[in-house]
Structures are given as C-alpha cells and as structure tokens.
N, CA, C and O of each residue as an XYZ file, in Angstrom:
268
protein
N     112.426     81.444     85.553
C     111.987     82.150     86.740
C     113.108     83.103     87.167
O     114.264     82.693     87.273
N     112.791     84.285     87.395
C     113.976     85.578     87.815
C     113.775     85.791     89.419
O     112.765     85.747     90.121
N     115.029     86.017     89.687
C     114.912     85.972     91.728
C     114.088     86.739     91.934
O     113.707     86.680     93.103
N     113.282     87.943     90.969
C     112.164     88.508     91.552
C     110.401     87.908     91.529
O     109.379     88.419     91.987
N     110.573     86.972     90.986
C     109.072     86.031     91.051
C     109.039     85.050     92.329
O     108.132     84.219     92.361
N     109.804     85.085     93.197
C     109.956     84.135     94.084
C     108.644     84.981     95.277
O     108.306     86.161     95.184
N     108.317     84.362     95.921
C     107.041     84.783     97.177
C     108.400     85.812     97.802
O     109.554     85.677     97.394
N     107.953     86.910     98.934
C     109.139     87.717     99.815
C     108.774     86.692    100.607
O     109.768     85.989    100.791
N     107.547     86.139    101.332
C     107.466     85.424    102.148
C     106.891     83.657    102.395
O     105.777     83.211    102.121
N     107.392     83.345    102.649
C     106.822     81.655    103.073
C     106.303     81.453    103.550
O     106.851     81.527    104.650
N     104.561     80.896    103.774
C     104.212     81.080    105.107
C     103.932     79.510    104.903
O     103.541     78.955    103.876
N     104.322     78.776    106.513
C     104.195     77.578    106.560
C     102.690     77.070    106.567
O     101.792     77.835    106.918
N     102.377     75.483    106.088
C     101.188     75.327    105.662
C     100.455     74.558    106.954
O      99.243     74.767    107.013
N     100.906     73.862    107.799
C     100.570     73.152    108.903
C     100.730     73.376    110.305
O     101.198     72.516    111.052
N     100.317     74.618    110.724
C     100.187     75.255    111.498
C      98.997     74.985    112.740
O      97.777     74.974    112.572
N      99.734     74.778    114.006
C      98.546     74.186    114.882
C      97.741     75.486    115.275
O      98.379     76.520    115.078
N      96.099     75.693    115.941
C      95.693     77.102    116.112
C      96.359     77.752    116.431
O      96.571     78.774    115.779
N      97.204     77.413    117.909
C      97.999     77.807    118.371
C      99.211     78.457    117.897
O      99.209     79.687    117.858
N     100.293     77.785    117.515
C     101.128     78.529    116.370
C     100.664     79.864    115.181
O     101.399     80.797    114.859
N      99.150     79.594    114.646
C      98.735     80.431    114.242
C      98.350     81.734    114.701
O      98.604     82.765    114.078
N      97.580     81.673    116.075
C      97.620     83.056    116.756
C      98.696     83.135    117.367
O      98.323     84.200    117.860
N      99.708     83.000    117.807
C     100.854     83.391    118.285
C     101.775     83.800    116.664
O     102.759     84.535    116.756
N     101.446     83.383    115.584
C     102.251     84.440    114.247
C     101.499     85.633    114.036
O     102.105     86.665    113.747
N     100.121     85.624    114.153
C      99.212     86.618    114.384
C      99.214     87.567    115.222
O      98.839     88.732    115.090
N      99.549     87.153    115.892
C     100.092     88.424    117.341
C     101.108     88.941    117.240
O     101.327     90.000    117.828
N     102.164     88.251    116.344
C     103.267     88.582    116.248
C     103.292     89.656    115.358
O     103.818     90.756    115.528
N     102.549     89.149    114.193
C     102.211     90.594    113.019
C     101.945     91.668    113.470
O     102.481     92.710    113.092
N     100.994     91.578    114.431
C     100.570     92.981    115.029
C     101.190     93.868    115.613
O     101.219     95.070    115.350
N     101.816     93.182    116.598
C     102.933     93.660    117.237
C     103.990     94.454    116.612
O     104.537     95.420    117.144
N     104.314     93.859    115.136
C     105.431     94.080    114.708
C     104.507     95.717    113.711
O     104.774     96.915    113.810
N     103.729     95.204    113.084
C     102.908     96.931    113.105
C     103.071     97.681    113.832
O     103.790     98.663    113.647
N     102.377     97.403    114.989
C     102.213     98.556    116.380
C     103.501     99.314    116.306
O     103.583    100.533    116.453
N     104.836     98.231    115.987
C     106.264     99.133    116.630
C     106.392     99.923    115.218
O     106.931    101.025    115.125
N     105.737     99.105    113.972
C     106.515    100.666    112.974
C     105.468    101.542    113.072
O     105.938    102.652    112.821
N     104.426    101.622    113.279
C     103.844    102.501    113.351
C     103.804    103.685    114.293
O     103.271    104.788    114.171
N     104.667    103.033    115.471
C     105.038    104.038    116.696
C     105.935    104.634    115.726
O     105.775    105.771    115.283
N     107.233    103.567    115.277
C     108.895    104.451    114.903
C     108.300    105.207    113.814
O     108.648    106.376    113.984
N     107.542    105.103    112.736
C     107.273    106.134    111.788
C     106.262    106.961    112.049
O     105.916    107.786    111.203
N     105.701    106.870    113.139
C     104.105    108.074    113.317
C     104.435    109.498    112.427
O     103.968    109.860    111.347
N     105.254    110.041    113.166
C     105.479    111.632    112.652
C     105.714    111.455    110.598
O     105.710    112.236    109.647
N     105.809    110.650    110.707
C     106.185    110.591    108.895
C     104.865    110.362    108.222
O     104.406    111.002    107.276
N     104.130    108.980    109.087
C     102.318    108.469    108.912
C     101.589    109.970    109.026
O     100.571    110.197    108.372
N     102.193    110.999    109.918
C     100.985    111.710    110.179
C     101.249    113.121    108.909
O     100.469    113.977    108.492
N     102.535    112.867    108.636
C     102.823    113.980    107.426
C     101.900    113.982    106.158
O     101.269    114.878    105.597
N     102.084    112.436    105.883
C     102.026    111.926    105.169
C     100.020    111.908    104.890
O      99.368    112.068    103.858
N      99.700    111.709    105.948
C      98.125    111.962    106.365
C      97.871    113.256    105.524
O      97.459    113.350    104.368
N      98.275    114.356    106.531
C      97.813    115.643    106.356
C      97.720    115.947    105.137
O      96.723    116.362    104.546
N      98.981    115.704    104.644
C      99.312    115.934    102.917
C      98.274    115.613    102.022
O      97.774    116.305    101.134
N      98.012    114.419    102.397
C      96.749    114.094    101.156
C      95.315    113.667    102.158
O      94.574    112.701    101.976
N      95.226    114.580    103.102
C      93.879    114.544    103.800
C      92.476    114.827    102.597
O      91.402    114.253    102.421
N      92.995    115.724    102.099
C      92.296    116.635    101.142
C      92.119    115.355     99.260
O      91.541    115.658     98.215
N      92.503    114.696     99.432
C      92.407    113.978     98.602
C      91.555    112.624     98.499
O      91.789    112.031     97.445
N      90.455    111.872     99.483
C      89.935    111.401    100.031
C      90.714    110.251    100.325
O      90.301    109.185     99.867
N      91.654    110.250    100.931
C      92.923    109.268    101.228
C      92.609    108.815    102.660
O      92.449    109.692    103.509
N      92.510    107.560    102.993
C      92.484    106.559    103.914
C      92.981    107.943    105.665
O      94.127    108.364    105.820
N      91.959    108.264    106.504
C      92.537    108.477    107.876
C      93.345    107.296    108.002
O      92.944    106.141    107.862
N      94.973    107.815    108.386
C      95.576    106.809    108.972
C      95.593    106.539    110.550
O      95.890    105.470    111.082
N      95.320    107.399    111.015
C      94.631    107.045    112.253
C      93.480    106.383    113.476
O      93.349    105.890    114.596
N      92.636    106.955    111.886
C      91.544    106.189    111.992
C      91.102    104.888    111.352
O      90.220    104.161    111.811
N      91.894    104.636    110.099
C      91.489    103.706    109.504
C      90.064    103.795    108.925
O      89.223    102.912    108.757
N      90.034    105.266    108.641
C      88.251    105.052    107.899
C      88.698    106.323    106.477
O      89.821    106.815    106.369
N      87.824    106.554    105.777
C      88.068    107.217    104.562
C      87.861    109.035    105.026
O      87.047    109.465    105.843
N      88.635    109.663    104.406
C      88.606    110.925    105.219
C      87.617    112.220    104.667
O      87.191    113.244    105.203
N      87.509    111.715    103.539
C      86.370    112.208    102.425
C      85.923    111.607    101.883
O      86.129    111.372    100.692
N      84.585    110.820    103.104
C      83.750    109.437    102.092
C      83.224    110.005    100.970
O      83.101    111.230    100.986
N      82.815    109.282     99.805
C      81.604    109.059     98.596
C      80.771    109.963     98.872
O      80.863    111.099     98.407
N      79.754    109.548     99.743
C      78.630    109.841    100.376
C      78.002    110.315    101.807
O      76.787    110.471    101.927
C-alpha cells in the first residue's frame, strides 16, 4: 500500500443524528466560505467555458442543456 491509497478522509462510523447534521452543516458552511473567497475565479472560470455546455456555477443547472 503507497501513502497515496490511503482515504484523504475518515469519516467516523457511529454517529448520533445529531452529530450527523451538525458535520453536515458544517460542510456547507465550509463551501459557502470558499465559494465566497474564490467567487471572482468561479465566475472566470464560468464565463470561460459557458459556451461549452459546462455546469452554471451559479446556478447549479447545465448552461447548454441536451435538449
């Protein structure tokens, strides 16, 4: 096994609901802030391949559906 097959993350297995939505909230949260600190880079990054039917990152929907 090479130190790169190891999981990046652990996630514990016995988790009360509670503990679970409070790591859940926590995820989000921790999105929300990179997504504030990188916006201007997210939105470069948008524009650039708007034209390519690449994920609205703003919207979270496809920017040149299929159909």
């Amino acid at each position: 096994m090479q130190p790169n097959d190891l999981p990046i993350v652990c996630l514990p297995m016995d988790l009360s609901d509670e503990a679970a939505t409070q790591l859940l909230d926590f995820l989000y949260q921790l999105a929300e802030a990179l997504e504030r600190h990188y916006a201007a880079q997210l939105l470069r990054y948008a524009h650039r391949h708007d034209d390519c039917g690449q994920l609205d990152l703003l919207n979270n929907t496809p920017s040149n559906p299929p159909f």
